[in-house]
MINU-190540 format. One record per residue (C-alpha): residue number from 0; residue in three letters; z, x, y. Coordinates in Angstrom, 2 decimals. Each point is the difference from the previous one (the first is absolute). Example, Ala and Ser with C-alpha at 12.3 -4.5 7.8 and 13.67 -1.06 7.14 Angstrom:
2
(pt 0; ala; (7.80; 12.30; -4.50))
(pt 1; ser; (-0.66; 1.37; 3.44))
***
This chain:
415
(pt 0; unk; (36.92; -14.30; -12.76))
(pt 1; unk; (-3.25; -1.35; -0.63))
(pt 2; unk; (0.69; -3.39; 2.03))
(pt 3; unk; (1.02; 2.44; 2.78))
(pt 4; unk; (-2.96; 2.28; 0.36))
(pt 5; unk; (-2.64; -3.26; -0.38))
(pt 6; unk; (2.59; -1.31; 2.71))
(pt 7; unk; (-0.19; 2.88; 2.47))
(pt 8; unk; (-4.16; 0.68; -0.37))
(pt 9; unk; (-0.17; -4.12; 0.85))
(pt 10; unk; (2.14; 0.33; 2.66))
(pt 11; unk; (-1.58; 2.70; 1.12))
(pt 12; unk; (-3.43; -1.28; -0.01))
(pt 13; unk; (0.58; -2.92; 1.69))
(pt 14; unk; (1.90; 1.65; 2.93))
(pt 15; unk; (-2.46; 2.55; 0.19))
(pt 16; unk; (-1.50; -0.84; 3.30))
(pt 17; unk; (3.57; 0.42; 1.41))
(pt 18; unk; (0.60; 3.76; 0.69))
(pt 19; unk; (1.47; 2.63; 2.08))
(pt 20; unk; (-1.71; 1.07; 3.43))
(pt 21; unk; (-2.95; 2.33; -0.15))
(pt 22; unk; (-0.09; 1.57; 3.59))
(pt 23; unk; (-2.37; 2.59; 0.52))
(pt 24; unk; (-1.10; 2.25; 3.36))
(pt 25; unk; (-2.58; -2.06; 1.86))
(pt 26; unk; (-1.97; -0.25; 2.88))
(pt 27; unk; (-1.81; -3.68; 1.26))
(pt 28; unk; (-1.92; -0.29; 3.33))
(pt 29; unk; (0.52; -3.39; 1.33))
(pt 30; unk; (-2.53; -2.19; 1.70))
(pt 31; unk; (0.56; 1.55; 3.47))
(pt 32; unk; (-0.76; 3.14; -1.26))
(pt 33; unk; (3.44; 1.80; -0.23))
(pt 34; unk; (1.22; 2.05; -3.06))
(pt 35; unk; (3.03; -0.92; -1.46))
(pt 36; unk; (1.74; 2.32; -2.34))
(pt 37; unk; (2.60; -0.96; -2.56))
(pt 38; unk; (0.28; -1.51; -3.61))
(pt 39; unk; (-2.11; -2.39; -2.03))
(pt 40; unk; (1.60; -1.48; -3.26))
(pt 41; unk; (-2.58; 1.20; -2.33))
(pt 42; unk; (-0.84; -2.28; -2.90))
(pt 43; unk; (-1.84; 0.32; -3.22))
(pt 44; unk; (-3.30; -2.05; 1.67))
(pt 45; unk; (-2.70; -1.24; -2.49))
(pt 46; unk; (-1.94; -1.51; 2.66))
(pt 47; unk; (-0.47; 1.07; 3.95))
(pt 48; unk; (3.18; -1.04; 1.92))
(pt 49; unk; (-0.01; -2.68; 2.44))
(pt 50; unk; (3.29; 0.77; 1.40))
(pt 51; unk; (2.19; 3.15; 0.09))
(pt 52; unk; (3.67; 0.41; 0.90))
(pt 53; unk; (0.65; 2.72; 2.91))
(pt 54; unk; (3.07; 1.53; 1.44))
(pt 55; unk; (-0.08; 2.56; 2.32))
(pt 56; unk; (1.61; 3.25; 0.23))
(pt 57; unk; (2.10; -0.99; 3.45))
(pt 58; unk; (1.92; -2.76; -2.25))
(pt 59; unk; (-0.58; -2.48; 2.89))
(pt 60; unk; (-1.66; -2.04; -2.66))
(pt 61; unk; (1.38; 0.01; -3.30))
(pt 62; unk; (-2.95; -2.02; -2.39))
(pt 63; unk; (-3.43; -1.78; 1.79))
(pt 64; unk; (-2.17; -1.77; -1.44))
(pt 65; unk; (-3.65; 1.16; 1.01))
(pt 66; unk; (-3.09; -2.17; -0.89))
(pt 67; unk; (-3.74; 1.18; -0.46))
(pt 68; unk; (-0.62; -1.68; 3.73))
(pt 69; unk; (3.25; 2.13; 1.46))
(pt 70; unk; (-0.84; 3.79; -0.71))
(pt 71; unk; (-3.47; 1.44; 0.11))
(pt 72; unk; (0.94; 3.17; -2.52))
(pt 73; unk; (2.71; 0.96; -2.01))
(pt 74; unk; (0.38; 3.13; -2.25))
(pt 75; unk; (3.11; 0.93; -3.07))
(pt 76; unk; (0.40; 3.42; 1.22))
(pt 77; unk; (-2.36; 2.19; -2.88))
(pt 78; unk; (0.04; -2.80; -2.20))
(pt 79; unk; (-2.54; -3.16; 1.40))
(pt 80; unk; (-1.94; -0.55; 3.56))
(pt 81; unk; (-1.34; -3.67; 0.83))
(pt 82; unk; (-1.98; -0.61; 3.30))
(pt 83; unk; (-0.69; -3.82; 0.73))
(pt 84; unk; (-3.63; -1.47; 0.83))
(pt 85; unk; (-2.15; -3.10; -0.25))
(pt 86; unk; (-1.97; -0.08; -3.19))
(pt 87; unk; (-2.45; -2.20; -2.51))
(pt 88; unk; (1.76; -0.04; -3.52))
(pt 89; unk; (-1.64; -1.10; -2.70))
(pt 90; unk; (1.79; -2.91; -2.26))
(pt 91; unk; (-2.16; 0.99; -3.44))
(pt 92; unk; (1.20; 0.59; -2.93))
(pt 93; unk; (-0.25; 3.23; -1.67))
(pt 94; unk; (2.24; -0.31; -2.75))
(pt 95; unk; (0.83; -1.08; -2.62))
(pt 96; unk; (-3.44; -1.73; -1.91))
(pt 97; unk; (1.26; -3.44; -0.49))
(pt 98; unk; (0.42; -0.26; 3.94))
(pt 99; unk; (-3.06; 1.31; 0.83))
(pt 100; unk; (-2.43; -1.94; 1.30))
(pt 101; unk; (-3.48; -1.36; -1.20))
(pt 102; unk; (-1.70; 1.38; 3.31))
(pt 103; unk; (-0.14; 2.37; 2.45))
(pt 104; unk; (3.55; -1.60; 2.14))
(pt 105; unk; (-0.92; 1.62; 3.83))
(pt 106; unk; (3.27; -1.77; 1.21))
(pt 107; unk; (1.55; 1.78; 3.02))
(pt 108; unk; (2.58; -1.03; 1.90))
(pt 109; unk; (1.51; 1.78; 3.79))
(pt 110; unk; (3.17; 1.18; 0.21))
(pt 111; unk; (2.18; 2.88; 1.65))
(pt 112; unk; (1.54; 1.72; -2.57))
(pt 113; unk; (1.76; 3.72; -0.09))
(pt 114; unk; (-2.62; 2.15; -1.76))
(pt 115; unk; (1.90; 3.08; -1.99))
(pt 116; unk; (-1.74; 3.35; 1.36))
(pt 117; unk; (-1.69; 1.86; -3.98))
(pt 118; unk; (-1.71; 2.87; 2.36))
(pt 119; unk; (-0.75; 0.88; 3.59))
(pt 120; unk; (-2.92; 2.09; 0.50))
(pt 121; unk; (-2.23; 1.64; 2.59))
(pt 122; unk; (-2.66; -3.42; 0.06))
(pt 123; unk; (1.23; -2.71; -2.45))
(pt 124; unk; (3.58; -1.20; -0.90))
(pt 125; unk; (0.89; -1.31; -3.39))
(pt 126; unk; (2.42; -3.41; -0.03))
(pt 127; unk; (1.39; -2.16; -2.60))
(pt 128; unk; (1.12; -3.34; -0.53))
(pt 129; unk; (1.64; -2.10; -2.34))
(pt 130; unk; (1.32; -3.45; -0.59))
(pt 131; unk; (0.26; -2.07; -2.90))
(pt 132; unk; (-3.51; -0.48; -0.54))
(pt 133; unk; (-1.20; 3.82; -0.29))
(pt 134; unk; (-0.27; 3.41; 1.56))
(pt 135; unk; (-2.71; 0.81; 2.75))
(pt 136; unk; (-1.26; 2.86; 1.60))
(pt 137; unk; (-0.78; 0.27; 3.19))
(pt 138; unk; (-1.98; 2.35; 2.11))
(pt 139; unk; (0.07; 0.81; 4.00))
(pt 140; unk; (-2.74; 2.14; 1.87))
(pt 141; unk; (2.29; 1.44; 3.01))
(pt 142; unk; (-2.51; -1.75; 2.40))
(pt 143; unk; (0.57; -3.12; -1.62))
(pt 144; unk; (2.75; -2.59; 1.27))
(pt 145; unk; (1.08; -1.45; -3.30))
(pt 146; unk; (-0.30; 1.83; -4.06))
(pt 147; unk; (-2.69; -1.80; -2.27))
(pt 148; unk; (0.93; -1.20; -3.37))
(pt 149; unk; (-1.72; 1.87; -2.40))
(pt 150; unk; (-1.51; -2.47; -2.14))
(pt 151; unk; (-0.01; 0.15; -3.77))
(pt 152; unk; (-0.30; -3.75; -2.41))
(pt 153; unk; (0.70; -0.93; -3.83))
(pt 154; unk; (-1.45; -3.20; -0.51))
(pt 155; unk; (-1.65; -2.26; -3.40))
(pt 156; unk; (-3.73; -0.19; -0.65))
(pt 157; unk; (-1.92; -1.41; -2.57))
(pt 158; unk; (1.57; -1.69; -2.49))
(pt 159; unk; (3.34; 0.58; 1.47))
(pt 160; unk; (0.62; 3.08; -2.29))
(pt 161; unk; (-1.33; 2.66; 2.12))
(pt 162; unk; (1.38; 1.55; 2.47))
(pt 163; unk; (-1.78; 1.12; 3.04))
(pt 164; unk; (0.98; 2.84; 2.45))
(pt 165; unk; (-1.24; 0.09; 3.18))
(pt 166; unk; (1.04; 3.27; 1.77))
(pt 167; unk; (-1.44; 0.00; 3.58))
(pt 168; unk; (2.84; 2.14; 1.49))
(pt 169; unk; (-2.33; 2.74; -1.46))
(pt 170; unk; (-2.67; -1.05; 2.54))
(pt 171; unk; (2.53; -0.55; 2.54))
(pt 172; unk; (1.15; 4.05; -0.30))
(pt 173; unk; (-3.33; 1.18; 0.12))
(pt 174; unk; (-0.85; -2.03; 3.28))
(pt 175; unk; (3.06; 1.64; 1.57))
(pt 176; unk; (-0.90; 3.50; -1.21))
(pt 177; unk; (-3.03; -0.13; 1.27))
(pt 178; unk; (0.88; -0.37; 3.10))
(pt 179; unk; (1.87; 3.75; -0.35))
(pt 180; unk; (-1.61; 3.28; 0.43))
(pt 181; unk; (0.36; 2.63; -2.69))
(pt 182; unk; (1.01; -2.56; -2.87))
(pt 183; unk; (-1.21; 1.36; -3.28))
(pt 184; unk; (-1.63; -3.20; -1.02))
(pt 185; unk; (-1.24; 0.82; -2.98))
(pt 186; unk; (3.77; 0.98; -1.00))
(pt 187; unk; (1.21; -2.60; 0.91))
(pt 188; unk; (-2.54; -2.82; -2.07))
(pt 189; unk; (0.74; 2.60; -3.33))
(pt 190; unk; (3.92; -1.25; 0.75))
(pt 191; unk; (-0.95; -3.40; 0.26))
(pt 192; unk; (-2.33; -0.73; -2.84))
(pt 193; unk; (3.51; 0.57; -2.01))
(pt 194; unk; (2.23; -1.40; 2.46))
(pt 195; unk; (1.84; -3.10; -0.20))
(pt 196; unk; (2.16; -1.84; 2.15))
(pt 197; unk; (3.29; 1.47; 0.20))
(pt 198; unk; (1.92; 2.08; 2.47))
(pt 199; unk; (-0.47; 3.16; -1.68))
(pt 200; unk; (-3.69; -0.48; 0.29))
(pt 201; unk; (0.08; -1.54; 3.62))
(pt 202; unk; (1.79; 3.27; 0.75))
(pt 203; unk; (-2.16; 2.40; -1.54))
(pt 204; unk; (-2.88; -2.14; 1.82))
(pt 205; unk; (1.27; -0.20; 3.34))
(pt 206; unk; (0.84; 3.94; 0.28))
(pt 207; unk; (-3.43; 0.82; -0.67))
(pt 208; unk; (-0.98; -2.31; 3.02))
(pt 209; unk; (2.41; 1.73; 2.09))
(pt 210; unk; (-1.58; 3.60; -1.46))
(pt 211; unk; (3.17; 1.05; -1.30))
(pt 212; unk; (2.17; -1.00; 3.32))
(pt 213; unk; (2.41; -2.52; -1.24))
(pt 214; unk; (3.60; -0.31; -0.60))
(pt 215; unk; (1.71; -2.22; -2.56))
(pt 216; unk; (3.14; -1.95; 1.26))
(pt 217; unk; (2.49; 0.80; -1.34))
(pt 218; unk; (-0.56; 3.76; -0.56))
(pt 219; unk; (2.28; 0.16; -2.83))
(pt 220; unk; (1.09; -2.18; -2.79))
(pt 221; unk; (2.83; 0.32; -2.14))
(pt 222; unk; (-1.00; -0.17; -4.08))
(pt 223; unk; (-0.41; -3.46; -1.11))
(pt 224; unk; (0.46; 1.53; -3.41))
(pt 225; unk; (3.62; 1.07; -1.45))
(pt 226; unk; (0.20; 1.32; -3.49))
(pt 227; unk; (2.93; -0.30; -2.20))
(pt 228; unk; (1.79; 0.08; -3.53))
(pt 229; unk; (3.42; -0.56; -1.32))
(pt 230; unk; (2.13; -1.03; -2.44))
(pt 231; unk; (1.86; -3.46; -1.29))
(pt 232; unk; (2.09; -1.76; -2.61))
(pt 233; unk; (-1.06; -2.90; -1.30))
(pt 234; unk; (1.90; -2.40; -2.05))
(pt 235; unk; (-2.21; -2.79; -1.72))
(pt 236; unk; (0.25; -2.64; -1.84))
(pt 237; unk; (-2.30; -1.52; -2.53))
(pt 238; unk; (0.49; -3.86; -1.13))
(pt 239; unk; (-1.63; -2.45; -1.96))
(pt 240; unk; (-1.29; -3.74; 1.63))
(pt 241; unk; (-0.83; -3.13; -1.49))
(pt 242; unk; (0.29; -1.21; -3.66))
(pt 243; unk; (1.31; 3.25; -2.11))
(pt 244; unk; (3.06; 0.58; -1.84))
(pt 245; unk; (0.84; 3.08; 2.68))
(pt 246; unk; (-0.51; -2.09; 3.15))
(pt 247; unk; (3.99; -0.35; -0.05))
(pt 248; unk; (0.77; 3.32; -1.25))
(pt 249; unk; (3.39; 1.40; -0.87))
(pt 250; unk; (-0.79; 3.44; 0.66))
(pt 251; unk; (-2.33; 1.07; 2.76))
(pt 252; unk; (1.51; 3.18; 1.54))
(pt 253; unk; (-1.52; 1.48; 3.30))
(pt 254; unk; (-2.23; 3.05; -0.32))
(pt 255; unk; (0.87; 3.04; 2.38))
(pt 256; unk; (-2.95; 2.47; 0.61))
(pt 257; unk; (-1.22; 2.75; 2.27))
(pt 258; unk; (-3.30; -0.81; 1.77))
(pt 259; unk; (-2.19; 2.33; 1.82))
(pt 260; unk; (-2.41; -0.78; 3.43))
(pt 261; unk; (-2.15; 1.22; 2.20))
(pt 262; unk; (-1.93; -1.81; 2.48))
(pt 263; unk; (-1.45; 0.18; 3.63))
(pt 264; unk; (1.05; -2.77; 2.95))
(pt 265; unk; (-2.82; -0.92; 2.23))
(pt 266; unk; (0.76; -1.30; 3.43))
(pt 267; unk; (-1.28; -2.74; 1.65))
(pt 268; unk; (0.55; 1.59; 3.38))
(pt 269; unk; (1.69; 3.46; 0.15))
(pt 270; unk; (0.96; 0.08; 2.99))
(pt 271; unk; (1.97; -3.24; -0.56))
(pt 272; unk; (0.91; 0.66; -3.68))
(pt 273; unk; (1.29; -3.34; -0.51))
(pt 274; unk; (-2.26; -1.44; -2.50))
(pt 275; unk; (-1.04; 2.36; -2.50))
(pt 276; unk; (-1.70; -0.65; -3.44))
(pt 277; unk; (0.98; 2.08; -3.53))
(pt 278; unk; (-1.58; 1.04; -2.64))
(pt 279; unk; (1.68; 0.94; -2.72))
(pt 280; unk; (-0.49; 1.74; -3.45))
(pt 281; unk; (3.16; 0.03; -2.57))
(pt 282; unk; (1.35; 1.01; -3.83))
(pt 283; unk; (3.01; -1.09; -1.20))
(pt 284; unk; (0.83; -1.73; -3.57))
(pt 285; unk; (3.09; -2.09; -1.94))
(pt 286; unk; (0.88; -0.81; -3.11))
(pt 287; unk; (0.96; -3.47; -0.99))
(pt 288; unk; (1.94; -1.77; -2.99))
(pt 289; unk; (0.10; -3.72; 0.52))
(pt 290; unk; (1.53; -1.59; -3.15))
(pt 291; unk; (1.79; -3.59; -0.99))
(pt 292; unk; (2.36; -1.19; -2.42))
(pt 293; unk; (0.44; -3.54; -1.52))
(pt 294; unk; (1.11; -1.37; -2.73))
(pt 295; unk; (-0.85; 2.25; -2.88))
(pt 296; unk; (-3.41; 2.06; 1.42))
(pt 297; unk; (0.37; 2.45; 2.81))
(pt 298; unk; (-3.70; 0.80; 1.67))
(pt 299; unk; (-0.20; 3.12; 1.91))
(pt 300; unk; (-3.23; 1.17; 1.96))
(pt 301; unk; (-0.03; 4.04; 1.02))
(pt 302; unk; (-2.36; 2.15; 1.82))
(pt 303; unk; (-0.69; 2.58; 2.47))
(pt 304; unk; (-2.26; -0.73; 2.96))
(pt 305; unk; (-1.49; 2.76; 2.40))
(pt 306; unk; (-1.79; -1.14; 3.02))
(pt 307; unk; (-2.05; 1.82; 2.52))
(pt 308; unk; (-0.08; -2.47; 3.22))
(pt 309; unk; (-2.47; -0.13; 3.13))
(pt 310; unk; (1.54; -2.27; 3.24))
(pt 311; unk; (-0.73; -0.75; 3.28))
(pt 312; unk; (2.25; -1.68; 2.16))
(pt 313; unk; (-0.09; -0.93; 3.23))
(pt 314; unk; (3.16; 1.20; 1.91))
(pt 315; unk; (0.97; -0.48; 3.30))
(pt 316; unk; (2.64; 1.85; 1.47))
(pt 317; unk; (2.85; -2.75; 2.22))
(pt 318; unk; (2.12; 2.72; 1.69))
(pt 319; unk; (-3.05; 2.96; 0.59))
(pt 320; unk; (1.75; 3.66; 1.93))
(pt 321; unk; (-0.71; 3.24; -1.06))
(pt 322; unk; (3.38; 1.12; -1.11))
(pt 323; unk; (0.25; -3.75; -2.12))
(pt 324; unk; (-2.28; -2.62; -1.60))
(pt 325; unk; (0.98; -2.69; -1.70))
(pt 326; unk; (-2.62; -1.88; -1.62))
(pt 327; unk; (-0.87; -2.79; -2.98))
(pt 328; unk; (-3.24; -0.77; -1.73))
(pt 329; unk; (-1.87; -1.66; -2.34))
(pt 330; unk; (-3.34; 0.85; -2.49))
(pt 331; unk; (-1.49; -0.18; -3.45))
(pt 332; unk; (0.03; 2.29; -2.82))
(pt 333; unk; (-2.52; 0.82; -2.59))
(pt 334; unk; (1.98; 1.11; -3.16))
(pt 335; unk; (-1.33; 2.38; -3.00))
(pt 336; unk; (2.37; -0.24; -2.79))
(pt 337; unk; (0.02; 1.73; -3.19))
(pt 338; unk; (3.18; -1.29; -3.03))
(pt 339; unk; (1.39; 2.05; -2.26))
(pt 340; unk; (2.34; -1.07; -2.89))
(pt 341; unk; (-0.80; -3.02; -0.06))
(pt 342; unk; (1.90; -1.94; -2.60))
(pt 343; unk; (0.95; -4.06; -0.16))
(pt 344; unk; (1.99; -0.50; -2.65))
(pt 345; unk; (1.52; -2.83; -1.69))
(pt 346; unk; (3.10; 0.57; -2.42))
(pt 347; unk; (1.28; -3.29; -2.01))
(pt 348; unk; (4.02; 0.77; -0.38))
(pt 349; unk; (0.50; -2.33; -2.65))
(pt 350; unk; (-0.30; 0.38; -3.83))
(pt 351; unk; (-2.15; 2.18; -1.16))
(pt 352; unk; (-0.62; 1.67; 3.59))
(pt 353; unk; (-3.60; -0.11; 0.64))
(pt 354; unk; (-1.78; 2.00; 2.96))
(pt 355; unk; (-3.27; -0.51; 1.07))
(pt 356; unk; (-2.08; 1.91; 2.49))
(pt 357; unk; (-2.28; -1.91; 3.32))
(pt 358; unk; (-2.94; 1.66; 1.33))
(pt 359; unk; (-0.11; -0.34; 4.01))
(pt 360; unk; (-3.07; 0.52; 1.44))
(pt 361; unk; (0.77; 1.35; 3.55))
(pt 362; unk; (-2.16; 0.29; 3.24))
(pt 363; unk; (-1.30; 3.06; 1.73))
(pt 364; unk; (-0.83; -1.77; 3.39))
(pt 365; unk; (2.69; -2.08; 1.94))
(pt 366; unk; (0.64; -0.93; 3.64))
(pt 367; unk; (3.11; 0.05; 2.29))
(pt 368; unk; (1.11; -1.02; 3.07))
(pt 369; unk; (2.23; 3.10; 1.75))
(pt 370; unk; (2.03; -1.40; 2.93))
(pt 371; unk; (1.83; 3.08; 2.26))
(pt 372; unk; (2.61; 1.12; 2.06))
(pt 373; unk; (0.54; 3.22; 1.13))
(pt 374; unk; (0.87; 2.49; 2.72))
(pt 375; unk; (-0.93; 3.58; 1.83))
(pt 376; unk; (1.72; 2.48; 1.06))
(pt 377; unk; (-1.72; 2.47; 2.80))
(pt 378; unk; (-2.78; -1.00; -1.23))
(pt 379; unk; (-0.23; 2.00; -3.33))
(pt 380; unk; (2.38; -1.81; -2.28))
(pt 381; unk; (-0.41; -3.26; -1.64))
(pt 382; unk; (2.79; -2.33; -1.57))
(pt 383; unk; (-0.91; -2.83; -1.40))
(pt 384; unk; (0.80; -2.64; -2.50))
(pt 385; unk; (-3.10; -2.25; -2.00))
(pt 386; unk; (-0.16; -3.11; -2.11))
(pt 387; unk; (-3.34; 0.14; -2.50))
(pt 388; unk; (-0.11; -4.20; -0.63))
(pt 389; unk; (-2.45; -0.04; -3.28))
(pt 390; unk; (-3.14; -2.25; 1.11))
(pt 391; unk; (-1.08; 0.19; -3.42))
(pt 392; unk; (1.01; 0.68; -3.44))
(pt 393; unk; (-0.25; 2.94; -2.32))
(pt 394; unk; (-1.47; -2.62; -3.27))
(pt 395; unk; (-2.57; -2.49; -0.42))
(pt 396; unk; (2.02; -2.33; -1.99))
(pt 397; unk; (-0.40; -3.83; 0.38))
(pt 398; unk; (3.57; -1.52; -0.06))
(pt 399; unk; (1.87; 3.29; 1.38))
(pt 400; unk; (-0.22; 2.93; 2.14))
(pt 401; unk; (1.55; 3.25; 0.52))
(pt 402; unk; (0.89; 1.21; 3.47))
(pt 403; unk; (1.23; 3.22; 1.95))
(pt 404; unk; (1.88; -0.19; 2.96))
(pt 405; unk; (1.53; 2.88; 1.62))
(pt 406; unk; (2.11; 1.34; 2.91))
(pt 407; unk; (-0.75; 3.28; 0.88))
(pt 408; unk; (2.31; 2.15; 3.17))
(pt 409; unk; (-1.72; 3.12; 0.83))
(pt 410; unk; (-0.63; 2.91; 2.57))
(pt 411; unk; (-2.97; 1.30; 1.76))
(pt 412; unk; (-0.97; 3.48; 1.37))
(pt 413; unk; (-2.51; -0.70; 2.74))
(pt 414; unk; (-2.15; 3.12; 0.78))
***
């Protein structure tokens, strides 16, 4: 069983990309200016798309291809809007410190590239884009032909070990509010003085420049946040490795046990809901006997382990519609364990019987490796099946180690 499940989340994994058709209601406008209204196959995208695939409502076209240079807009019905124009994009680093660099990079580079539309408003737009190198922000007066990047830099000073900020998009907003009647200035510097560059911010920033007369696209969102707890069975295992007497154990019987969750999935994209990422609290307990006989001494090690567990796992869901998900993953745990009973005892069977008693010194803090496969059901209940791989053991000891493994099938109430 456990060969399976590792089986399936590999498989999984690596065929990931591979998926099931995403069409949603769209509408493009094409170079020529016409409106075209169909379907877009809408993917989970990290960065700004360069291409989208379009079908229209008339089925005279079942699946085109459409390139940044073929469409001038294109909106996901309520979901994402893009509007194409020629901009300078900055190639600096932001993130993380050992890429930044040791100056002030002002690297730009032209390109065309579809701009996703954050908020229209009465004076100033709000854009973003993002590739592989960061996200920008970008700004456009409405008697302006092109948005402006709105400028913000990381970069190394010094001795290398400090990190300057250079935040001129600050100056940048103020230079376009000015250029508004009615703005409440000193508002909007209070905002700014603990602002920082994110969208929320840029938002928040950009209304006030519009005096209130802006609209975020989309209008609504749906909750990136879902809530959840349930119930599971585990059955574990715990086994000796390397040089010990109960590495090849006669006796090692698998421990069934009730465990309890709760946790919250956070979604990459929720209006995609493809790639999602859990986090996950958890009780549950088991109580092993492990013992050995050979020759005349039988050794037998006892106890009773309770562990409270925090994971996060990255799951990604292959076959994604509302009334069924199916969906594998993989994390890390950090494990709390507290042992009970715990006994190692060594009898000798021959003549006179002698019994001696081994203390084992047992570990609070381990580490495991959850790997997941699961499914849901109108999305509110959760099936799923998990293999906790030990990444470390519960002793210290030189020349052996004790580790839990377990296999835990469980269901989910998703609220």
């Amino acid at each position: 069983m456990k060969i399976l499940l590792l089986s399936a989340v590999a498989s999984a994994l690596t065929f990931s990309g591979w998926s099931q058709a995403n069409f949603k209601n769209a509408t493009i406008v094409n170079n020529n200016g016409d409106t075209l209204h169909g379907q877009i196959n809408y993917k989970e995208w990290n960065v700004n798309p360069k291409a989208i695939s379009f079908k229209t409502n008339n089925g005279k076209h079942s699946n085109t291809k459409y390139a940044v240079k073929d469409i001038r807009y294109f909106e996901i019905e309520n979901m994402e809007y893009y509007e194409r124009f020629p901009v300078s994009v900055s190639m600096d680093k932001i993130a993380p410190i050992a890429e930044l660099s040791m100056f002030a990079d002002n690297t730009v580079v032209r390109d065309t590239v579809m701009l996703k539309i954050i908020q229209k408003g009465k004076f100033v737009d709000l854009f973003s884009y993002r590739d592989r190198v960061k996200t920008r922000y970008y700004i456009k007066e409405h008697d302006a032909d092109a948005p402006v990047e709105l400028i913000y830099k990381r970069y190394l000073q010094g001795d290398n070990s400090t990190v300057k900020i250079a935040e001129t998009y600050k100056n940048q907003l103020l230079e376009v509010s000015r250029k508004v009647k009615g703005v409440d200035a000193n508002g909007l510097l209070a905002y700014m003085v603990g602002s920082s560059y994110t969208e929320r911010d840029l938002i928040h920033l950009t209304k006030m420049i519009n005096k209130g007369n802006a609209q975020l696209l989309p209008l609504h969102k749906p909750a990136a946040a879902h809530f959840y707890a349930g119930l599971a069975l585990s059955a574990s295992r715990s086994t000796y490795d390397g040089f010990h007497f109960l590495t090849d154990a006669d006796e090692n019987k698998t421990s069934l046990f009730p465990k309890v969750t709760m946790g919250v999935d956070l979604l990459n994209n929720p209006f995609v809901g493809r790639l999602l990422f859990k986090a996950e609290l958890s009780l549950t307990g088991a109580n092993y006997t492990i013992s050995r006989t050979w020759q005349e001494q039988m050794q037998t090690h006892s106890f009773k382990q309770y562990t409270g567990a925090f994971s996060f796992l990255a799951q990604y869901n292959i076959y994604n519609t509302k009334p069924l998900k199916l969906n594998a993953g993989v994390g890390f745990s950090i494990n709390l364990s507290k042992y009970s009973d715990n006994e190692s005892r060594i009898d000798d069977l021959g003549y006179p019987k002698l019994s001696r008693i081994e203390d084992k010194e047992m570990k609070t803090l381990w580490l495991g490796l959850p790997f997941r496969v699961g499914s849901v059901f109108q999305q509110k209940f959760e099936l799923y099946a998990q293999y906790n791989y030990a990444l470390s053991s519960i002793t210290n000891y030189s020349y052996y180690a004790i580790h839990t493994n377990s296999l835990q099938v469980g269901f989910n109430y998703v609220f």
